[in-house]
OpenMM code with the backbone's topology and positions (N, CA, C; nanometers):
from openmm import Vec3, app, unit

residues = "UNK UNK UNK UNK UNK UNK UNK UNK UNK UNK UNK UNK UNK UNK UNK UNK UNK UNK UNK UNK UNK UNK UNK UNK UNK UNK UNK UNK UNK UNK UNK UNK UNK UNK UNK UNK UNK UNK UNK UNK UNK UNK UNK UNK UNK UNK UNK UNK UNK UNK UNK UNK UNK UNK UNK UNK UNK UNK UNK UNK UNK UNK UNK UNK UNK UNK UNK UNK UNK UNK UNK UNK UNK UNK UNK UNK UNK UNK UNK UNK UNK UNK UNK UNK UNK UNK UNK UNK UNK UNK UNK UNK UNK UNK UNK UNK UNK UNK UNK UNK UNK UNK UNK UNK UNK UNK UNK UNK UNK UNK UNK UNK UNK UNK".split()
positions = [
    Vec3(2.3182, -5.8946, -9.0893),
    Vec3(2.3346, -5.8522, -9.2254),
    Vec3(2.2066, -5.8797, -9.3056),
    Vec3(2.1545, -5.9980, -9.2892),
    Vec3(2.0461, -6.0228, -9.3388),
    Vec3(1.9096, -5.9293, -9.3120),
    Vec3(1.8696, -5.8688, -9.1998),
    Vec3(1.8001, -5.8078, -9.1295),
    Vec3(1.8053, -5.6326, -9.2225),
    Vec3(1.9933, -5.6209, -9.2147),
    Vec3(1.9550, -5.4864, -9.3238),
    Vec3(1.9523, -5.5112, -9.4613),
    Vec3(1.9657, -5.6301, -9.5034),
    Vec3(1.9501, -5.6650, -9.6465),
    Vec3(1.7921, -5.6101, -9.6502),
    Vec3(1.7205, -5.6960, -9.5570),
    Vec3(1.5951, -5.6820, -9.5888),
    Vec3(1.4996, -5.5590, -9.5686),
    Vec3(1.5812, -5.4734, -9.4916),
    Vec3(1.5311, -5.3123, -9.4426),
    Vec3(1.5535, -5.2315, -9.5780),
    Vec3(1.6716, -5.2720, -9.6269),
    Vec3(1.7101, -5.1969, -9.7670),
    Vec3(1.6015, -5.2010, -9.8163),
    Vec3(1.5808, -5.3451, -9.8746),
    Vec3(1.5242, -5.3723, -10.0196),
    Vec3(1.3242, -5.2967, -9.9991),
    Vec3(1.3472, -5.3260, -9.8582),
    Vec3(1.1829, -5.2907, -9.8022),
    Vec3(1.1319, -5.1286, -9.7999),
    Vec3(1.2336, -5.0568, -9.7761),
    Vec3(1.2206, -4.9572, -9.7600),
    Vec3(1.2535, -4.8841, -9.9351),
    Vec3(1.3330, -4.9466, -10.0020),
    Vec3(1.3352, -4.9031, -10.1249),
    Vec3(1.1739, -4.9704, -10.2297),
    Vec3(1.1304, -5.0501, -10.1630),
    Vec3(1.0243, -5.0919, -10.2588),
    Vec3(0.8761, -4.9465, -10.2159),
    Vec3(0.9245, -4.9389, -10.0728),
    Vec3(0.7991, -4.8322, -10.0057),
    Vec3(0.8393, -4.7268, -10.0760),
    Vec3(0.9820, -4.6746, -10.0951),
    Vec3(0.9684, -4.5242, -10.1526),
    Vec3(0.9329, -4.5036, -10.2585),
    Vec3(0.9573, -4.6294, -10.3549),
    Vec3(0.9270, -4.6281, -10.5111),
    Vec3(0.8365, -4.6368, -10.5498),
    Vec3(0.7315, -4.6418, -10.4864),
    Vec3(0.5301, -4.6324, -10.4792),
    Vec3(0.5124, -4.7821, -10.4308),
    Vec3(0.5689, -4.8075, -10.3181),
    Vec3(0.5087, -4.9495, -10.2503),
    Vec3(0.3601, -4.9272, -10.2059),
    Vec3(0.2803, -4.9736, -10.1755),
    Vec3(0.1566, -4.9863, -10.0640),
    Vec3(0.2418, -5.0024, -9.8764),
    Vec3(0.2245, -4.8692, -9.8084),
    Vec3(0.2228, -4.8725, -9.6932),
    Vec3(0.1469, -4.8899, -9.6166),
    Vec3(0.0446, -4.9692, -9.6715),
    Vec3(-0.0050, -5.0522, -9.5725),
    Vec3(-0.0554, -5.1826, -9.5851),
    Vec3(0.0859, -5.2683, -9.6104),
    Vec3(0.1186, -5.4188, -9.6111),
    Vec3(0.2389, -5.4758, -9.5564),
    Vec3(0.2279, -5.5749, -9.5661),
    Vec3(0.3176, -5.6199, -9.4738),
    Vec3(0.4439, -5.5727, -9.4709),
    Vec3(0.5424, -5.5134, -9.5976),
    Vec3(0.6354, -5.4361, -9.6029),
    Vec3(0.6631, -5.3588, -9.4581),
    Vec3(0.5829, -5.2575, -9.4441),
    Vec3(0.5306, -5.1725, -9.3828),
    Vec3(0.6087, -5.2379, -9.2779),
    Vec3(0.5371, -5.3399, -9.1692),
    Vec3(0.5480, -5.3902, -9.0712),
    Vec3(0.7379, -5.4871, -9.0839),
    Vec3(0.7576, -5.5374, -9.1537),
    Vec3(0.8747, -5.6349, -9.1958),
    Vec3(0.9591, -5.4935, -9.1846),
    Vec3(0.9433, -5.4079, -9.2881),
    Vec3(1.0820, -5.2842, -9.2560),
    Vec3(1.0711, -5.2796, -9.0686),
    Vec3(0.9655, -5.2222, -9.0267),
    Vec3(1.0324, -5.1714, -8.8701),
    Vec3(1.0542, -5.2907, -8.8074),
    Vec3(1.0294, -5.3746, -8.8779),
    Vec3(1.0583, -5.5478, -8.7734),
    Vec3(1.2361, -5.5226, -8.7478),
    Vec3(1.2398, -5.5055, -8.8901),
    Vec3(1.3936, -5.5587, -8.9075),
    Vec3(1.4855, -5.3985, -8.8332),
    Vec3(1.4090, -5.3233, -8.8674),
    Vec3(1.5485, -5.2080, -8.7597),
    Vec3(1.5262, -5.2115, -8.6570),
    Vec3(1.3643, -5.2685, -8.5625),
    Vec3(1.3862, -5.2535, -8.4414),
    Vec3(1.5034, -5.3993, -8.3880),
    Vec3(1.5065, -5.5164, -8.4604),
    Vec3(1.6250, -5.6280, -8.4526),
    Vec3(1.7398, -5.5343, -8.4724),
    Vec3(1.7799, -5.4523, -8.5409),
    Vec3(1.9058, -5.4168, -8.6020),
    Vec3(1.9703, -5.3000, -8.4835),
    Vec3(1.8390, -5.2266, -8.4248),
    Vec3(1.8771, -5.1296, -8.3298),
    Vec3(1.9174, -5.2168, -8.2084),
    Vec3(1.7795, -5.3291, -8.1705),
    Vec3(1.8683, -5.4009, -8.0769),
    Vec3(2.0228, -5.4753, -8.0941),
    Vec3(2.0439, -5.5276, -8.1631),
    Vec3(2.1720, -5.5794, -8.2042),
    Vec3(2.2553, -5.4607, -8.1513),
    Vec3(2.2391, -5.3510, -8.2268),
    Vec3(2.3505, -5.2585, -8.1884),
    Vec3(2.3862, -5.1987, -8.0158),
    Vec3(2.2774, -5.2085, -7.9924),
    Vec3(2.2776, -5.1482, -7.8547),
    Vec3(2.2785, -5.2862, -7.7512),
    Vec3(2.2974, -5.4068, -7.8327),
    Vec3(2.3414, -5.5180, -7.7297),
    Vec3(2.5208, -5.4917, -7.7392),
    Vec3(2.5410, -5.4652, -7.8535),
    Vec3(2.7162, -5.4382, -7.9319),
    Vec3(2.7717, -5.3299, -7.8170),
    Vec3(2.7172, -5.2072, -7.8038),
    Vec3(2.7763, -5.1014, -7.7290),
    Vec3(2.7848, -5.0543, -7.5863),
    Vec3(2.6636, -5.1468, -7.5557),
    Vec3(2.6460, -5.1186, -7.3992),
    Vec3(2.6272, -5.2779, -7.3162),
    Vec3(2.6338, -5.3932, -7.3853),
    Vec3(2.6513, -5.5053, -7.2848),
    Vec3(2.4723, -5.5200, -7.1984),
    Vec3(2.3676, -5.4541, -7.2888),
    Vec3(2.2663, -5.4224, -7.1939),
    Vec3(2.2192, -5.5695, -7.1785),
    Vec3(2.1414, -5.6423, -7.0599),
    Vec3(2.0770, -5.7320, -7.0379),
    Vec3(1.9380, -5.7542, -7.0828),
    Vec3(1.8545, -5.6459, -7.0990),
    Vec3(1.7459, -5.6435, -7.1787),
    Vec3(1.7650, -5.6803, -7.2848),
    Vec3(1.8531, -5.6273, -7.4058),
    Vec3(1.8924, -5.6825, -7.5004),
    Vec3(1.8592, -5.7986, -7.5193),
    Vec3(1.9450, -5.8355, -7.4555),
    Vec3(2.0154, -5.9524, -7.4983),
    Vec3(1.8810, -6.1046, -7.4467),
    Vec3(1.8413, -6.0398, -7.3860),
    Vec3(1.7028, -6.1144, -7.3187),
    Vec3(1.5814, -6.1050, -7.4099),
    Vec3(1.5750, -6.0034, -7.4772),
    Vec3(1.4704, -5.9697, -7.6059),
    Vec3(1.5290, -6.0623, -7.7415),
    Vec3(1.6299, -6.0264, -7.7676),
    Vec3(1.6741, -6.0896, -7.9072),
    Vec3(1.6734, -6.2380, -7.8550),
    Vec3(1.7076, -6.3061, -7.7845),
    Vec3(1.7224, -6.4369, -7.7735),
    Vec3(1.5032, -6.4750, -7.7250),
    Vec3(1.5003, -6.4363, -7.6852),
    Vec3(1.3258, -6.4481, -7.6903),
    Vec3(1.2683, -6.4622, -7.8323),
    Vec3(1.3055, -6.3562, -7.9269),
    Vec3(1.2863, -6.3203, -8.0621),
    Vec3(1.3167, -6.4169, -8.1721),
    Vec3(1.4103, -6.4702, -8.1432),
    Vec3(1.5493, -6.5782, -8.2043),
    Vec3(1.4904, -6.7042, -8.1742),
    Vec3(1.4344, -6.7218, -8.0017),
    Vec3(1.3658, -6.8885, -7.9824),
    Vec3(1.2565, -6.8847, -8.0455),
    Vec3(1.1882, -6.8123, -8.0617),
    Vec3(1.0344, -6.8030, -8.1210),
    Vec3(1.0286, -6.7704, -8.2081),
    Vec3(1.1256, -6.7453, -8.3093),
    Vec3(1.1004, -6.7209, -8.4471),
    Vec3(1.1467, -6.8554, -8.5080),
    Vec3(1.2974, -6.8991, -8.4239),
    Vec3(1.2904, -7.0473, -8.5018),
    Vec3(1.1964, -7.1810, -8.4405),
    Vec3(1.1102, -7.1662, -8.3494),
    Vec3(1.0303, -7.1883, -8.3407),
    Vec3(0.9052, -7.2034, -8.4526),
    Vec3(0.8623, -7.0450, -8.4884),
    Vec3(0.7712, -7.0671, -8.6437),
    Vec3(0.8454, -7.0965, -8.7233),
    Vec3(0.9621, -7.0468, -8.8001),
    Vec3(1.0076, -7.1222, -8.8524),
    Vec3(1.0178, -7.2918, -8.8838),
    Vec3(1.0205, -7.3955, -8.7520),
    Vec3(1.0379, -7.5077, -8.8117),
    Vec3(0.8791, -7.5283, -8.7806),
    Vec3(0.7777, -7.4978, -8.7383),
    Vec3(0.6380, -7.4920, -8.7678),
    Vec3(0.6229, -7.4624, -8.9083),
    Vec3(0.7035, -7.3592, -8.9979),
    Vec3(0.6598, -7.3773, -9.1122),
    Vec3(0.7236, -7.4802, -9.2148),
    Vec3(0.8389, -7.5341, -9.1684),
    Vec3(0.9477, -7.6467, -9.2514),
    Vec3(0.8361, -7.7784, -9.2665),
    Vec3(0.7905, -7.7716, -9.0960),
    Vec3(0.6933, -7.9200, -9.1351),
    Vec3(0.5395, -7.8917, -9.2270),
    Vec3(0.5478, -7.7738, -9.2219),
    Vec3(0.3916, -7.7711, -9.3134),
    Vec3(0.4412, -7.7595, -9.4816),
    Vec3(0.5724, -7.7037, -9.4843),
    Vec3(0.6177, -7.7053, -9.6236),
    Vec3(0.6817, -7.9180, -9.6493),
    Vec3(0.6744, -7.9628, -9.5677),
    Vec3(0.7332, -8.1163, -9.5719),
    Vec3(0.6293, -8.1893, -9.6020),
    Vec3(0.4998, -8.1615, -9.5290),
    Vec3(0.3981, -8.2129, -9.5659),
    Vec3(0.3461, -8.1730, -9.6868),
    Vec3(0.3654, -8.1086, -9.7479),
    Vec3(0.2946, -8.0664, -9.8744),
    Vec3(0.3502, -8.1327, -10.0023),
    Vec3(0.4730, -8.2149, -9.9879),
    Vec3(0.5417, -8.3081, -10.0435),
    Vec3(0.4489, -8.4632, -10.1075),
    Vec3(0.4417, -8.4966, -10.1867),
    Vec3(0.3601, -8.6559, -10.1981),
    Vec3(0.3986, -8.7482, -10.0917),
    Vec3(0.3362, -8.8637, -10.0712),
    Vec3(0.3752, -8.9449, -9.9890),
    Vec3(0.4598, -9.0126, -10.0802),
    Vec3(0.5862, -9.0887, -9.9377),
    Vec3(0.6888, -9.1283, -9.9952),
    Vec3(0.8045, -9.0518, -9.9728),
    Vec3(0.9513, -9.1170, -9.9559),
    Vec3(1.0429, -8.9970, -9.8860),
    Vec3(1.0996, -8.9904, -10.0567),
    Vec3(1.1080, -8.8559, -10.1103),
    Vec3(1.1828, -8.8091, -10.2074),
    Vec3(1.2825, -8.7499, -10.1857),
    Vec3(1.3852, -8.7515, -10.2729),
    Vec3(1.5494, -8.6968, -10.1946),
    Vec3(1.4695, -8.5369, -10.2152),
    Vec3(1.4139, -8.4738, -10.2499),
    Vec3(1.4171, -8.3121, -10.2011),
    Vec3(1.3524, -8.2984, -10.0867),
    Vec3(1.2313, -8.4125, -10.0663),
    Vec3(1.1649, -8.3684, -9.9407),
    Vec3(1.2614, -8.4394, -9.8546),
    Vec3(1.3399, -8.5125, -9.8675),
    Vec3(1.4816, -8.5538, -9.6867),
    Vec3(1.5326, -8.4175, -9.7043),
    Vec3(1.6107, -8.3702, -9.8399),
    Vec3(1.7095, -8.2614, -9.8368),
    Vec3(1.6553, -8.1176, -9.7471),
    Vec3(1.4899, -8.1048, -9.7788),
    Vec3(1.4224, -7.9976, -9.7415),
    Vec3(1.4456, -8.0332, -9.5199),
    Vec3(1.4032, -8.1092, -9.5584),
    Vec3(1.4370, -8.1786, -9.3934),
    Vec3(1.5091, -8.1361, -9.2905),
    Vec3(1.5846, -8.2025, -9.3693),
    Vec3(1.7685, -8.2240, -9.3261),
    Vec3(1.7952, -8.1356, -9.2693),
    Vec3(1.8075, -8.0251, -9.3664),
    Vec3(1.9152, -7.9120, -9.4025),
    Vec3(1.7922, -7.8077, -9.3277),
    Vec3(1.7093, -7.7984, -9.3153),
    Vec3(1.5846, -7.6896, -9.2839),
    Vec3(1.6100, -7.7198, -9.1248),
    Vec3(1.6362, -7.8711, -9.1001),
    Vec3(1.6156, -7.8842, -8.9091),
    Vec3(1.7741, -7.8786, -8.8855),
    Vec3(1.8398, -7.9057, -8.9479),
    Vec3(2.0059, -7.9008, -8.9405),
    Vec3(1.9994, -7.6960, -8.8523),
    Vec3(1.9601, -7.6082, -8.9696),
    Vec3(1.9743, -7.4752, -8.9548),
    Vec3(1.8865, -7.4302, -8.8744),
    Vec3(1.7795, -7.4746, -8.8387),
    Vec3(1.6847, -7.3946, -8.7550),
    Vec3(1.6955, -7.4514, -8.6258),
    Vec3(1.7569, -7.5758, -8.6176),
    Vec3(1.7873, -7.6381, -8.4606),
    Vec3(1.9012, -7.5160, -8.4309),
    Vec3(1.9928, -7.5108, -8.4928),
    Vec3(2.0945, -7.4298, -8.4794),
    Vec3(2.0506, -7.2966, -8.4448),
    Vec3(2.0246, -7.2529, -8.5120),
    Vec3(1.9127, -7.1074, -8.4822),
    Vec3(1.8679, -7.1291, -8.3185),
    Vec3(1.7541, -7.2545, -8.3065),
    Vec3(1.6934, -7.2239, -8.1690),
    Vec3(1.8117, -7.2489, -8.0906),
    Vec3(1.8640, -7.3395, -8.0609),
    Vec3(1.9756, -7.3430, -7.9416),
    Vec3(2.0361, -7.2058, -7.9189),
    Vec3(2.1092, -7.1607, -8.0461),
    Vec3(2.1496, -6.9807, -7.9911),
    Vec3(2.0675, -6.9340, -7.9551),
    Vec3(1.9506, -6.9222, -7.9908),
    Vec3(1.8658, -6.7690, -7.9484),
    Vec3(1.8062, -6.8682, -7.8189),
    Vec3(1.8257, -6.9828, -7.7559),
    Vec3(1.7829, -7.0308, -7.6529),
    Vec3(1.8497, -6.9620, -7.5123),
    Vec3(1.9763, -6.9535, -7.5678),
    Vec3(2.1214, -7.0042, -7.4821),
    Vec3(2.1458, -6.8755, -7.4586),
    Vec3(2.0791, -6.7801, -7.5783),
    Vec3(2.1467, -6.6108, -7.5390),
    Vec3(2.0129, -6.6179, -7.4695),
    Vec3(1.9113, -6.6456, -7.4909),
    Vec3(1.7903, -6.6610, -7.3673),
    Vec3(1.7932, -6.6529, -7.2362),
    Vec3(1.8286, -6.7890, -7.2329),
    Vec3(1.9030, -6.8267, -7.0526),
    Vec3(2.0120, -6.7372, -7.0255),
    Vec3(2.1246, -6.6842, -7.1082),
    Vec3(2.1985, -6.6003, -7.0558),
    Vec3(2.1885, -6.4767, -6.9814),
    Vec3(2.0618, -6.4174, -7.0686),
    Vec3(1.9695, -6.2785, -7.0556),
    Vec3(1.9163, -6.3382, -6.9267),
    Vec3(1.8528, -6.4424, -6.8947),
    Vec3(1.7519, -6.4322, -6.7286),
    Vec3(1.8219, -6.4503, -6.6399),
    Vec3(1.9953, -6.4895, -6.6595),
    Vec3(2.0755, -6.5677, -6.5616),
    Vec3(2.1384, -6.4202, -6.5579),
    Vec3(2.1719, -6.3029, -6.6547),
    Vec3(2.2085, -6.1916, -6.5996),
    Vec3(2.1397, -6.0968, -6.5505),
    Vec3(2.0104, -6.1043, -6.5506),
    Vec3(1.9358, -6.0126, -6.4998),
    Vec3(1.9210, -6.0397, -6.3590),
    Vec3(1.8949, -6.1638, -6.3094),
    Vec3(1.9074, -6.2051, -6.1517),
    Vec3(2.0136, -6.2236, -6.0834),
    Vec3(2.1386, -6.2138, -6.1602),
    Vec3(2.2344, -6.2665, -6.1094),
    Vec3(2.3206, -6.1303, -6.0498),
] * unit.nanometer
topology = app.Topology()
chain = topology.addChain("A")
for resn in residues:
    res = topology.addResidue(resn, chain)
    for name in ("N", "CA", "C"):
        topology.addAtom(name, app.Element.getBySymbol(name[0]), res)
């Protein structure tokens, strides 16, 4: 859902005189080529799929918490309750994140050989 939230809003900023050639640009087809895969993991059970999105999913929450600790560090020294909360709650959700897109990972290489 999030993925076409963001195809919407991207593709409505390009038609309305965006610059097509910025990152928009690239973020819209990011998000439908995720959205096409999703669907065609939904209808056909494919193993590629499902081996791409979980690749996509480990390595994005991957940068992702690469960027949590550079946004943690940018905090003063000293633990402040926003920089634990930023923490917390940032490695709480993105651990979560990597384990799925790990697990549909291993699922994808364990069905392709199997």
């Amino acid at each position: 859902m999030l993925f076409a939230i963001l195809a919407h809003s991207n593709i409505h900023i390009l038609f309305n005189g965006g610059n097509w050639h910025s990152g928009n640009t690239f973020t819209t087809l990011f998000c439908v080529a995720i959205i096409a895969l999703l669907i065609i993991q939904l209808l056909k059970r494919n193993v590629w799929s499902r081996f791409l999105l979980g690749t996509l999913f480990t390595f994005g929450s991957l940068l992702m918490f690469i960027a949590l600790l550079s946004e943690y560090s940018e905090f003063p020294p000293g633990m402040e309750a926003s920089a634990l909360q930023l923490l917390v709650a940032g490695s709480l959700f993105i651990g979560i994140s990597f384990l799925l897109g790990g697990k549909m990972l291993l699922n994808g290489l364990h069905n392709m050989y199997a």
